[in-house]
NUVOTOR-447394 format. One record per atom (N, C-alpha, C, O): x, z, y. Coordinates in steps of 0.1 Angstrom, whole numbers, plus 5000, padded with zeros to 4 digits. Example, Ala and Ser with C-alpha at 12.3 -4.5 7.8 and 13.67 -1.06 7.14 Angstrom:
residues 2
513250784943/512350784955/513250784967/514250854967/512850714978/513750714989/512950795000/513450805011/
END
This chain:
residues 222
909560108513/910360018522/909659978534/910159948544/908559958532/907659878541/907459978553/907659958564/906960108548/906660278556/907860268563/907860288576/909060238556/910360268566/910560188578/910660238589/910560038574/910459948583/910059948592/910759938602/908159978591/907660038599/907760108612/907660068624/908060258605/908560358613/910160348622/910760438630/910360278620/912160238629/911260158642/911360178654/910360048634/909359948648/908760028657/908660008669/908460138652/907560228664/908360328671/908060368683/909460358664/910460418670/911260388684/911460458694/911560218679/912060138689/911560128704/911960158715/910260078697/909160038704/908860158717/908960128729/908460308713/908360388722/909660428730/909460498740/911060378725/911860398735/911660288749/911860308761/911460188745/911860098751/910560108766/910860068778/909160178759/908360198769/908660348776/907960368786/909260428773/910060518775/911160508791/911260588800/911860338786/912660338797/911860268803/912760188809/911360238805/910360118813/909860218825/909960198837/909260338818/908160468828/908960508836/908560498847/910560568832/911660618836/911960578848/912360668856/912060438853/913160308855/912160288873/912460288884/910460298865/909660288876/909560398884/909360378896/909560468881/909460638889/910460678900/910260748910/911960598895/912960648902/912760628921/911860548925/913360688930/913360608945/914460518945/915560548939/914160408950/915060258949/916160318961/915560398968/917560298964/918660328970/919560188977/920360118973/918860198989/919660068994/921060088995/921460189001/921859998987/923159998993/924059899004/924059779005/924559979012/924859829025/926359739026/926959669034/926559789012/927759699005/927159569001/927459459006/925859618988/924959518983/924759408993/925159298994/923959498999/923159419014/923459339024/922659269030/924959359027/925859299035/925759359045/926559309053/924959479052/924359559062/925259599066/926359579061/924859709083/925459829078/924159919087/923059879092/924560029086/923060159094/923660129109/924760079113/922860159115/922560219129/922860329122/922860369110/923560389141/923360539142/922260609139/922360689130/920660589146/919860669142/919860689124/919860789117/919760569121/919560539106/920260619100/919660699093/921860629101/922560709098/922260859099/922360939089/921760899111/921661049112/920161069103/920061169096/919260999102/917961009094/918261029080/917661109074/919660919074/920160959059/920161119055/919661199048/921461119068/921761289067/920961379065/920961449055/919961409075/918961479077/918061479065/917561589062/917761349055/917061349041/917661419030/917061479020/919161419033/920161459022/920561589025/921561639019/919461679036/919761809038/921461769047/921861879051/922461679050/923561759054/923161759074/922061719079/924061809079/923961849095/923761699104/924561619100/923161659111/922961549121/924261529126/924561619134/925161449125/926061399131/925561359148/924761259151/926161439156/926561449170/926961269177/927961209173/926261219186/927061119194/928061139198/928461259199/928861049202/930061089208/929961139224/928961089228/930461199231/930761219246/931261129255/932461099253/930861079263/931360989271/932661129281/932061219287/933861119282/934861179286/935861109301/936561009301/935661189309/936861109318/938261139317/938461259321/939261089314/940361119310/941261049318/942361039313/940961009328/941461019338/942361109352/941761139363/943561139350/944061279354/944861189362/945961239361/944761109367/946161029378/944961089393/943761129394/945961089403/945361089415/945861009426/947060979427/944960959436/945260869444/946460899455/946761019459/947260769459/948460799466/948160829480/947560729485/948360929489/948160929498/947960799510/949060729510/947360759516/947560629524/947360699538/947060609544/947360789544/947260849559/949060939563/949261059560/949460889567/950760949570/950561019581/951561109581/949761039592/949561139605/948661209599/947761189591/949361359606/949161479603/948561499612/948661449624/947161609605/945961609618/945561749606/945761789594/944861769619/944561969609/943661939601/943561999591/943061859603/941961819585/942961769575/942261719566/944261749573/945261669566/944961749551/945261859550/944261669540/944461729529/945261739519/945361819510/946061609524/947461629519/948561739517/949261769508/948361819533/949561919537/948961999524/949862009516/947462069522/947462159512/948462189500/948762299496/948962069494/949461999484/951162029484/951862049474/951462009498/952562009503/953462089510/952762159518/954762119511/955162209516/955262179533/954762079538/956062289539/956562219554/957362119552/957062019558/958262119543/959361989547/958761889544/958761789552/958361889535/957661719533/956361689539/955761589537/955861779548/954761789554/955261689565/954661589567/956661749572/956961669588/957761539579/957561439586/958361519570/958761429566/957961339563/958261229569/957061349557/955761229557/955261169568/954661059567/955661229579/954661219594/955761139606/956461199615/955761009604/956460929614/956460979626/957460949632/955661069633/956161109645/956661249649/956661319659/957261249636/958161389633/959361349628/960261429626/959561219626/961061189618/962261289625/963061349619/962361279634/963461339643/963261489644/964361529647/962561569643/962561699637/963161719621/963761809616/962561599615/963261599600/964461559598/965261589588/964661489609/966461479608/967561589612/968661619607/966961639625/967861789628/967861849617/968961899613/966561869608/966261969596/967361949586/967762049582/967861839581/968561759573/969961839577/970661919571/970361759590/971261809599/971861959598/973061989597/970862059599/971462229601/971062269584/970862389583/970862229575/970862189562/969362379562/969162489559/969062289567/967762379565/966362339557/965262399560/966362269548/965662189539/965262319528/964062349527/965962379522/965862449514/965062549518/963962579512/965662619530/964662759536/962762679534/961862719526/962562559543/961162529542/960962439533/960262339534/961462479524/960962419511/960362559501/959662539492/960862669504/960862789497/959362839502/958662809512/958962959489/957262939489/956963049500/955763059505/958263129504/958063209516/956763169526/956463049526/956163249534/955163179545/956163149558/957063219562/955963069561/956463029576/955262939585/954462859581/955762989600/954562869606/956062829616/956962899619/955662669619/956762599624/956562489637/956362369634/956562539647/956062459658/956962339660/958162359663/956362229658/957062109655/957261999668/956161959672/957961979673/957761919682/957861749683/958361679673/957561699692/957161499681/958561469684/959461539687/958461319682/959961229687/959461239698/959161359697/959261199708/958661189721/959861319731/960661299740/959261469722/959661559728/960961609728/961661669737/961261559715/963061559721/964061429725/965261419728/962961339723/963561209734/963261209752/963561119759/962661359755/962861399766/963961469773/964361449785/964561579761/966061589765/966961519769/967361409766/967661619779/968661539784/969461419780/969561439768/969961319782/970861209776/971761269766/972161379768/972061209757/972861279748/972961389743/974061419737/971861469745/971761559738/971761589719/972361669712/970861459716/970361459702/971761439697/972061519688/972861349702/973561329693/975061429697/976061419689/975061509706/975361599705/975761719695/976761769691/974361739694/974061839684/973861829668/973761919660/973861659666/973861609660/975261619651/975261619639/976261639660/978361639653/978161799642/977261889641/979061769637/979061899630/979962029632/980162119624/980362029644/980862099652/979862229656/979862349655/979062139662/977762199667/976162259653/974962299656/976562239647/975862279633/975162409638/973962399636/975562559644/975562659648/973962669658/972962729656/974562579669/973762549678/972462499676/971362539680/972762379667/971562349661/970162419654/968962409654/971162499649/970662569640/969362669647/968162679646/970462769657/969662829668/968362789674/967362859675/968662629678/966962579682/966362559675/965262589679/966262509660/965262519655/964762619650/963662599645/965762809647/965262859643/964362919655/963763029654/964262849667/963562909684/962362849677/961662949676/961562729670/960462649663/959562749650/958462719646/960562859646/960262879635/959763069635/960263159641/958663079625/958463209624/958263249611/957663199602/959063399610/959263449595/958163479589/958263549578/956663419597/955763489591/953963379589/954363269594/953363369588/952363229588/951263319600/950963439600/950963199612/949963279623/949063149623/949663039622/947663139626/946862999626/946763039643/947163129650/945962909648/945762939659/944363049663/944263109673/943863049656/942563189658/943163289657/942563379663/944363319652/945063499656/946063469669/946863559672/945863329676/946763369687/946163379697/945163299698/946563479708/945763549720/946763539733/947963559734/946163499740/947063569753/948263619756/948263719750/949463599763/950063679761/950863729750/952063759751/949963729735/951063739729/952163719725/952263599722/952963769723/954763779721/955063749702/954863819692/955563619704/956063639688/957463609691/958163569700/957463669674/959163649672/960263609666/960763679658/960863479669/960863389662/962163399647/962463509642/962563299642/963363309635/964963369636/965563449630/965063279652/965963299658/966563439663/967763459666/965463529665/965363659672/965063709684/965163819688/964563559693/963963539702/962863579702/962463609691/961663619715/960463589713/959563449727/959663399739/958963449716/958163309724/957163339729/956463379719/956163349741/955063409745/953763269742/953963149744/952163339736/951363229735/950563249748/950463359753/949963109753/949163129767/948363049763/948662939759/946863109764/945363029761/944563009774/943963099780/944762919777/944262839786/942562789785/942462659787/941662839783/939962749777/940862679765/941762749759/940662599763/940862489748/942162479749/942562429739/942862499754/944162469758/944862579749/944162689747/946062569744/947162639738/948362619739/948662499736/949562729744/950362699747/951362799740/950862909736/952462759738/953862849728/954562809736/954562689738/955462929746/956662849756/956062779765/955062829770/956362719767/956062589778/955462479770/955062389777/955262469757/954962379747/953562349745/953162409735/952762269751/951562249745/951362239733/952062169726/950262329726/950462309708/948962149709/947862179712/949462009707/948861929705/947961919694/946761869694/948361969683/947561959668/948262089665/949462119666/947062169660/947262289651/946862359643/945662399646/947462399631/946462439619/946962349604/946262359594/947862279607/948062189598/948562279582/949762309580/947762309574/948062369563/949062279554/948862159551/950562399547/950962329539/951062419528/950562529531/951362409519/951662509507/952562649510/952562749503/953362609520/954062739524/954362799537/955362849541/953162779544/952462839560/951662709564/950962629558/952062709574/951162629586/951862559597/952862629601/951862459603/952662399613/951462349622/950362289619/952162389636/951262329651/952762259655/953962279655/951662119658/952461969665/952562019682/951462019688/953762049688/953762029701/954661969709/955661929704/954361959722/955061799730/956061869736/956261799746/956861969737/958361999741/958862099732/958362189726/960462039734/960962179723/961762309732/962362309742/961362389724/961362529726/963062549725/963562529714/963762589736/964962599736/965562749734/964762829737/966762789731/966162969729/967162979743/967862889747/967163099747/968063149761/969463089761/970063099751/969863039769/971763039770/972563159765/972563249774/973363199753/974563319756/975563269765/976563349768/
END
C-alpha cells in the first residue's frame, strides 16, 4: 500500500514539473483586446510578414475628382480653350459680341446645321458690324417673310468646308455656303474675306473654325 501511494506521488509530481517546462518554453502572444491597444500599421505588416502571410499594401492617395472648372472668359480670342470643347453655335453664343449673329442664327433656324459634327469655318461678323447696316435692316430681315433672305446672308458667312488662316493665300477664291464665292486678300499681317477684315482668327471649335470679322459679307443682288 505504501509502494502504491508512493508511486501515484511521483507520478503526480513529474507531471506537474512537466507543465511547468512546457508553459516556460512557449512565445508569449500579445493580445490587443487584452491590452486595450491596437498595432500600427508597420506593426501590423511586421505580424504578417512573421506569420509568412503577404505585407499588406498602404492605401493610395487617389484624386477623384472629375468636376471641371466653369468657364469665366466669355471673349473669344484664338487661344480660346473653351471653343476646343465646343461647337460653332455655342462658340458665338457664349461670345457677347456676337449675340446678333446668334440671333439671325436662331432666326433662319440654322442652329442645327452648326451644331452638326460636319466641318465648317464661319466668318462671324460682331454686333458692331451689322449695326452698320443700313436703318432697319436687322429687323427687316428679322419678319418671317424674309426667312429666305436671311438665310442667303448668312449662308455668304459660311463654308462647307474648315480653312485656318495659314491655308489662306492671296487671291484665293472660296466658296461659300451660299454658292457664292468670296475672294481672300493678305495684306502683310492683315487679312481680308470680301471687304471684311478677319479681326480674330483661328478660333477652334469642335466642328471647324470661326474668324471674327468687322463687316458682313452680303452675297450679290438677284
Amino acid at each position: 500500500m505504501k509502494r502504491y501511494t508512493l508511486l501515484i506521488a511521483t507520478l503526480i509530481t513529474g507531471a506537474m514539473l512537466w507543465s511547468c517546462a512546457s508553459s516556460e518554453t512557449q512565445t508569449p502572444m500579445t493580445s490587443t483586446a487584452a491590452t486595450g491597444g491596437t498595432l500600427t500599421q508597420q506593426e501590423s505588416i511586421a505580424t504578417n510578414e512573421e506569420a509568412g502571410e503577404p505585407a499588406a499594401q498602404a492605401p493610395m492617395d487617389r484624386d477623384t475628382d472629375m468636376s471641371a472648372e466653369e468657364p469665366t472668359n466669355s471673349n473669344i480670342s484664338a487661344n480660346n480653350q473653351v471653343g476646343r470643347n465646343m461647337n460653332i453655335a455655342a462658340m458665338i453664343q457664349q461670345n457677347p459680341n456676337l449675340s446678333t449673329m446668334f440671333e439671325l442664327i436662331r432666326a433662319a433656324d440654322m442652329l442645327a446645321v452648326l451644331e452638326s459634327p460636319a466641318p465648317y469655318t464661319v466668318f462671324a461678323p460682331t454686333n458692331d458690324a451689322f449695326a452698320a447696316l443700313p436703318a432697319g435692316t436687322l429687323q427687316v430681315l428679322k419678319q418671317p417673310g424674309n426667312k429666305m433672305e436671311l438665310t442667303r446672308i448668312l449662308q455668304s458667312h459660311v463654308l462647307p468646308n474648315r480653312i485656318t488662316s495659314n491655308e489662306m493665300t492671296d487671291n484665293l477664291a472660296l466658296q461659300t455656303a451660299q454658292g457664292e464665292e468670296v475672294v481672300v486678300n493678305v495684306q502683310g499681317q492683315n487679312l481680308k474675306v470680301g471687304n471684311a477684315m478677319v479681326l480674330i482668327s483661328d478660333v477652334e471649335a469642335s466642328n471647324g473654325v470661326i474668324h471674327v470679322i468687322d463687316k458682313v459679307l452680303l452675297p450679290p443682288k438677284k
